[in-house]
C-alpha positions as CSV (number, residue, x, y, z in Angstrom):
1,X,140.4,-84.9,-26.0
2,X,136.5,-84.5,-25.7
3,X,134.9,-87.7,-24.3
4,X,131.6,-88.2,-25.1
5,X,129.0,-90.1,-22.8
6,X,126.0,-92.5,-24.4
7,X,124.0,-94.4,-21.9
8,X,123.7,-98.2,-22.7
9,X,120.1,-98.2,-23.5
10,X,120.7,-95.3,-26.6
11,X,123.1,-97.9,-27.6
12,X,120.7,-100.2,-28.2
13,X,118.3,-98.2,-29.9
14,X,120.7,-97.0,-32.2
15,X,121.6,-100.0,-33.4
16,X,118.1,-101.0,-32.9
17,X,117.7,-98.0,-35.3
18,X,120.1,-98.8,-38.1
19,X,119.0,-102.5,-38.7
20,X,115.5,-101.4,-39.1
21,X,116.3,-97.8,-41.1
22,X,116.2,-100.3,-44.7
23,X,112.7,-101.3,-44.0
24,X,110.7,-99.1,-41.6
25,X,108.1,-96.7,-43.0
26,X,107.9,-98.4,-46.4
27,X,105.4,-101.1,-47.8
28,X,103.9,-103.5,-46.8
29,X,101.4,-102.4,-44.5
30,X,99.2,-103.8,-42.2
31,X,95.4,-102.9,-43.3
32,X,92.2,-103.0,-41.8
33,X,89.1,-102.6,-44.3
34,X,85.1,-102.6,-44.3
35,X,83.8,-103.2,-47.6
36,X,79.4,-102.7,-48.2
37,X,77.7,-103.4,-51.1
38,X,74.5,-101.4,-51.8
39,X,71.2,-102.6,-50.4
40,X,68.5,-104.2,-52.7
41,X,65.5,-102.1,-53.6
42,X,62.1,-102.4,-51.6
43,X,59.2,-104.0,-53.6
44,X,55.6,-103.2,-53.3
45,X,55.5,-105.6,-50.1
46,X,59.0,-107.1,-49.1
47,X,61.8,-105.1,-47.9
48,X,65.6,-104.9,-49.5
49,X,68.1,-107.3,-48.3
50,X,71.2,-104.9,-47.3
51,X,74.6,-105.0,-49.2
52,X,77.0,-107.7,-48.2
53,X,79.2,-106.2,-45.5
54,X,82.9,-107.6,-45.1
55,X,85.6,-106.8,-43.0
56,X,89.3,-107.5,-40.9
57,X,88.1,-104.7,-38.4
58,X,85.2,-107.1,-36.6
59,X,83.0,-108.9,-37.3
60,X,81.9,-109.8,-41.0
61,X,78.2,-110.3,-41.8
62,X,76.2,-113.5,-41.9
63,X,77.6,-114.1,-39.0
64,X,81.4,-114.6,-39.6
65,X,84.2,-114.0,-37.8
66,X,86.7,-111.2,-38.4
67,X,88.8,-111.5,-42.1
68,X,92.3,-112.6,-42.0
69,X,94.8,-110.1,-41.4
70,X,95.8,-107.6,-44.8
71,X,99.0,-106.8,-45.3
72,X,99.1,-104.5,-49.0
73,X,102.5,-103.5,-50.7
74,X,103.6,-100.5,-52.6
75,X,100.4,-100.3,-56.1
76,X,97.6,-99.7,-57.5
77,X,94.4,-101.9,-55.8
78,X,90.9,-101.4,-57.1
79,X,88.3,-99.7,-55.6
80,X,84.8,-99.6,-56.1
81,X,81.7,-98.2,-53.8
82,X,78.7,-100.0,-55.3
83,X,75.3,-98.1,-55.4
84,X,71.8,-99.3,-54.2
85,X,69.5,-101.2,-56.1
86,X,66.0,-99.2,-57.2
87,X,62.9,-100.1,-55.8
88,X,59.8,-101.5,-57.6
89,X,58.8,-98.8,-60.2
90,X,55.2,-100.7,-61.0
91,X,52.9,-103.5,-60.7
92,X,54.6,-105.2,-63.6
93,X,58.2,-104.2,-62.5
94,X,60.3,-105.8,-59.9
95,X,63.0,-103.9,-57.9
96,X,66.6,-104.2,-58.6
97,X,69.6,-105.8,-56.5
98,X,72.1,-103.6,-55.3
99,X,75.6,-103.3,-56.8
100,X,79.0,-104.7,-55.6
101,X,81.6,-102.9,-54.2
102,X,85.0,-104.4,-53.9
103,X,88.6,-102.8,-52.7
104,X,92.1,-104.5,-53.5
105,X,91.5,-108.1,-53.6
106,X,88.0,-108.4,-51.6
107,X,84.8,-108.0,-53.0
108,X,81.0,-108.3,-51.8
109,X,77.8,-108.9,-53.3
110,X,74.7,-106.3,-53.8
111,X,71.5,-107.0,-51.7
112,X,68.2,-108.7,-53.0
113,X,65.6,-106.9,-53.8
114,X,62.0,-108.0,-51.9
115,X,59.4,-110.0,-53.3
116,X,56.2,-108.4,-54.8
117,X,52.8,-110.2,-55.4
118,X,53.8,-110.2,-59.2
119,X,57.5,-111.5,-58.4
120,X,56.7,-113.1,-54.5
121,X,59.8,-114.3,-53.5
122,X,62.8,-112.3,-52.4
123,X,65.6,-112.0,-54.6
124,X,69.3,-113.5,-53.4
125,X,71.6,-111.4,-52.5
126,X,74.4,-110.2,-50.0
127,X,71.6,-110.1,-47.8
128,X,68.4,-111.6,-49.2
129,X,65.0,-109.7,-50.0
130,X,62.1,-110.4,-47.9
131,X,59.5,-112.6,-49.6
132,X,55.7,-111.7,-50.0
133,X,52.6,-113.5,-49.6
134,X,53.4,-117.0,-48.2
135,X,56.7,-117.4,-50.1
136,X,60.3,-116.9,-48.9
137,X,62.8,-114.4,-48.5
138,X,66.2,-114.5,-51.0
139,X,69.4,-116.4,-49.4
140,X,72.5,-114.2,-48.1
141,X,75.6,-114.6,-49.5
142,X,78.1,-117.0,-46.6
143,X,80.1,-114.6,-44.9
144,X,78.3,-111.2,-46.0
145,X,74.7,-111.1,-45.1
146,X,71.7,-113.0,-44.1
147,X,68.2,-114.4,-45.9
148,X,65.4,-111.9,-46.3
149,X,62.1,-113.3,-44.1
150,X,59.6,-115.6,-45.5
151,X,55.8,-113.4,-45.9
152,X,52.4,-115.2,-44.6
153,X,49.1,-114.5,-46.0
154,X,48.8,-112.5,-49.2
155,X,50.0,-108.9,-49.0
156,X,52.3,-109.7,-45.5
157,X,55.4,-109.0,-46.7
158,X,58.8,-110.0,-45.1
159,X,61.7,-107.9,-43.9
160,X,65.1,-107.9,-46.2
161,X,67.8,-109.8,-44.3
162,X,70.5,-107.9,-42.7
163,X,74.5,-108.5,-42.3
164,X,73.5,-109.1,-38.8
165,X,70.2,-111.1,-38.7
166,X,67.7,-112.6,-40.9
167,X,64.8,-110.6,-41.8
168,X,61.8,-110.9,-39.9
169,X,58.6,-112.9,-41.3
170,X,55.4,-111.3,-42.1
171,X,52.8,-112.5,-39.7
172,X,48.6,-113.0,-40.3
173,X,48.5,-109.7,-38.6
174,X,51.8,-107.6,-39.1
175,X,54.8,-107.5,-42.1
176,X,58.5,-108.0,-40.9
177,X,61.2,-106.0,-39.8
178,X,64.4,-105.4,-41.3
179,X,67.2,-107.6,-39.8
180,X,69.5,-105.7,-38.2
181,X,73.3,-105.0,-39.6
182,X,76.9,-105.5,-38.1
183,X,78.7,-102.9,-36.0
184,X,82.3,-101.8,-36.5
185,X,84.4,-98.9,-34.6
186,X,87.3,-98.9,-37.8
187,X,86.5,-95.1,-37.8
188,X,87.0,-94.5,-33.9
189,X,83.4,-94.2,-33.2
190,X,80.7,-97.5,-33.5
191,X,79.1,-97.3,-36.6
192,X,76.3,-99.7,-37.7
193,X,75.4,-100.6,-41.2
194,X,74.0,-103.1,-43.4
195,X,70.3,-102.9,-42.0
196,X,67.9,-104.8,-44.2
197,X,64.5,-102.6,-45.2
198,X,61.1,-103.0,-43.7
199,X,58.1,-104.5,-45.6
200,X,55.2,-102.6,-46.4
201,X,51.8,-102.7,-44.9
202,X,48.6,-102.8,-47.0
203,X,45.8,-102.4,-45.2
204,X,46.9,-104.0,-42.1
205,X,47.1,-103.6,-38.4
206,X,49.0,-101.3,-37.1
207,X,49.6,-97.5,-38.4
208,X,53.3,-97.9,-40.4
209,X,55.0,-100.7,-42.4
210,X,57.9,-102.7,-40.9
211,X,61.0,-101.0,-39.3
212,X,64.1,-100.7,-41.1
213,X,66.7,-103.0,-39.4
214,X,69.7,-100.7,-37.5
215,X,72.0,-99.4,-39.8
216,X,70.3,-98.3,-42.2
217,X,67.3,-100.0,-43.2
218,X,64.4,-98.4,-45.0
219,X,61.5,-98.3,-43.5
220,X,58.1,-99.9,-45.0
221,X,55.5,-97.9,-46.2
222,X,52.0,-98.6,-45.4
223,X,49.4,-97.7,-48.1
224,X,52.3,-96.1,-50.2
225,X,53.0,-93.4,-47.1
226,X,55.8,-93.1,-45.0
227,X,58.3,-95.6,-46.1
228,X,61.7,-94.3,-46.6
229,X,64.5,-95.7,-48.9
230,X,68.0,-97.2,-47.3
231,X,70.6,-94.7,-46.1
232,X,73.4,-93.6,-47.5
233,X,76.5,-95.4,-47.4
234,X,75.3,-97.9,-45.2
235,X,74.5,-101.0,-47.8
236,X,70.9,-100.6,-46.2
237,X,67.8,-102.1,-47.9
238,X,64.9,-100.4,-49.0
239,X,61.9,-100.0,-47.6
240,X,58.2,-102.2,-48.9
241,X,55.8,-99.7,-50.4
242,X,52.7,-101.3,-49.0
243,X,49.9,-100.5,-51.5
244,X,49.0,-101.5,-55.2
245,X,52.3,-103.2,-56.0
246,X,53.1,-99.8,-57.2
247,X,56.4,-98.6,-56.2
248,X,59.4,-99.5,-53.4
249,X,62.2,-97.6,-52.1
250,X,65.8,-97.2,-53.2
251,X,68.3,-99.2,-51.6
252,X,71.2,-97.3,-50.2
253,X,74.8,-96.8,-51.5
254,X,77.5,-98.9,-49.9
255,X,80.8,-97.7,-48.5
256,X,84.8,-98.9,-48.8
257,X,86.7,-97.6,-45.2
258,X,90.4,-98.4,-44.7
259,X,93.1,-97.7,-42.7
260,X,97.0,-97.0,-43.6
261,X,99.9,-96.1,-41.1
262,X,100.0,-92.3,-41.1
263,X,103.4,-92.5,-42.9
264,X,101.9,-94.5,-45.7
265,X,100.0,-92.2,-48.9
266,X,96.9,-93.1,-50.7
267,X,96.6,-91.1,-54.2
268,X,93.1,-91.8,-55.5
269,X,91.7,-91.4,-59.2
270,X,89.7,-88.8,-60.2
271,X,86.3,-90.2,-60.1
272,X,86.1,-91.4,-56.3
273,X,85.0,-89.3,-53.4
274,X,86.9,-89.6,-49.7
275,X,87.6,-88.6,-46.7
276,X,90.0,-89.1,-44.7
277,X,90.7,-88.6,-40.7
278,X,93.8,-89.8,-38.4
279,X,92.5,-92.2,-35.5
280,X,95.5,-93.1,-33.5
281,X,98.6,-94.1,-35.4
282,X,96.3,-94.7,-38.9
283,X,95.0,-92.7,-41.6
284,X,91.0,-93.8,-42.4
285,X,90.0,-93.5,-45.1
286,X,86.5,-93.5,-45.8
287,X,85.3,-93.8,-49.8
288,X,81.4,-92.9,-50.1
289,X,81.4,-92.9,-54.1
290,X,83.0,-93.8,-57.3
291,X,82.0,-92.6,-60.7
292,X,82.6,-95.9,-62.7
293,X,83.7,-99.6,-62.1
294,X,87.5,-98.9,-63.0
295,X,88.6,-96.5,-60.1
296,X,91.7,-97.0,-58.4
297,X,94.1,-96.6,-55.4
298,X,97.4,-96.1,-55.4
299,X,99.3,-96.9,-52.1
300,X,103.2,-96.1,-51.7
């Protein structure tokens, strides 16, 4: 009669094996998310507050601490990549706010758009818009972003707050930065975003606006040249315009990232745009565009 031989410790797994066979490899997961909303326009003088910026992977903006821990069962969770606000289109325009972008159950708020000398103060938003004149920047949204700066003398505009500092405040001499946004290595490299935009400069010291905050903030115009709008999937505000109360930059389009276990599948609908890349044991997913408000994931 054949004898066969099985070590102690394969015992153990084994059995190990068998009691967890029922449940391992199936919902729930564990989930780590960053969710950016899309940075507020520039105006003619303050700079775009960036999109609110949450997240389980770090550190959340406004100066929060890291989300509680996700856990998401087998369905269908929304999903939703919000776009940046437009700038300032004229002197008897304002910009626009951003738009929110949400995923499952967590959502965050579009950045303010800056203040203009026909609209001074900076809107509220995610991040707030940076003010103009001597009148202050928007609020941030707790947990997401932080206020826009407040401007000084007539035509020093303020930076847009960032999800990682308030923006800076125009000076007698020199307009405000953007505040700078929060850092997060969900992705496997460290990847800053939600940077507030730059105010512009009219006629003022110094040869360009204010600098767009890190991760990407718009740079601030000065006399209408040189500005730049908020970047791409980053939640980043615009940039000031700096001349005539005539036009400010975009802000920039926000982003949804998550992870899954490798064994786990994500089946999007048709109108959202992705990536994905395995980092470790996960699946990333990174979501840089939706075509409407009713897009969806479908997790199993």
């Amino acid at each position: 009669m054949a004898v066969t031989s099985m070590a102690n410790s394969s015992i153990r797994d084994f059995v190990k094996y068998n009691r967890m066979s029922g449940s391992f490899g199936v919902p729930p997961y564990a989930c780590e998310y960053v969710v950016v909303a899309g940075g507020g326009g520039g105006a003619g003088y303050g700079g775009g507050g960036a999109g609110g910026y949450r997240t389980n992977a770090g550190t959340s903006g406004g100066g929060s601490a890291s989300e509680a821990a996700l856990s998401l069962g087998a369905g269908v969770y929304s999903i939703i990549v919000g776009a940046g606000g437009p700038g300032q289109s004229g002197a008897t325009s304002t910009g626009s706010n951003g738009n929110s972008s949400a995923f499952a159950t967590f959502s965050t708020v579009g950045g303010g758009t800056g203040g203009s000398a026909s609209d001074a103060v900076g809107l509220p938003g995610g991040s707030g818009g940076g003010g103009d004149s001597d009148n202050a920047g928007g609020e941030g949204t707790a947990g997401q972003g932080f206020a826009g700066g407040t401007g000084s003398v007539e035509f020093r505009g303020a930076g847009g707050g960032g999800a990682g500092a308030v923006g800076m405040n125009g000076t007698s001499v020199l307009v405000g930065d953007g505040g700078a946004g929060v850092a997060s290595s969900i992705t496997g490299s460290s990847v800053t975003r939600g940077g507030g935009g730059g105010a512009g400069n009219f006629n003022q010291s110094g040869t360009v606006g204010g600098a767009g905050g890190s991760g990407g903030g718009g740079t601030g115009a000065k006399n209408g040249s040189g500005g730049t709008p908020g970047g791409a999937n980053t939640g980043g505000g615009g940039g000031g315009y700096g001349y005539g109360n005539a036009a400010g930059y975009a802000g920039g389009s926000g982003v949804v990232i998550f992870t899954l276990p490798t064994h786990g599948t994500a089946t999007f609908s048709a109108g959202v745009t992705q990536t994905s890349a395995i980092v470790g044991t996960n699946r990333v997913y990174t979501v840089t565009a939706t075509s409407t408000t009713d897009e969806t994931v479908t997790i199993s």
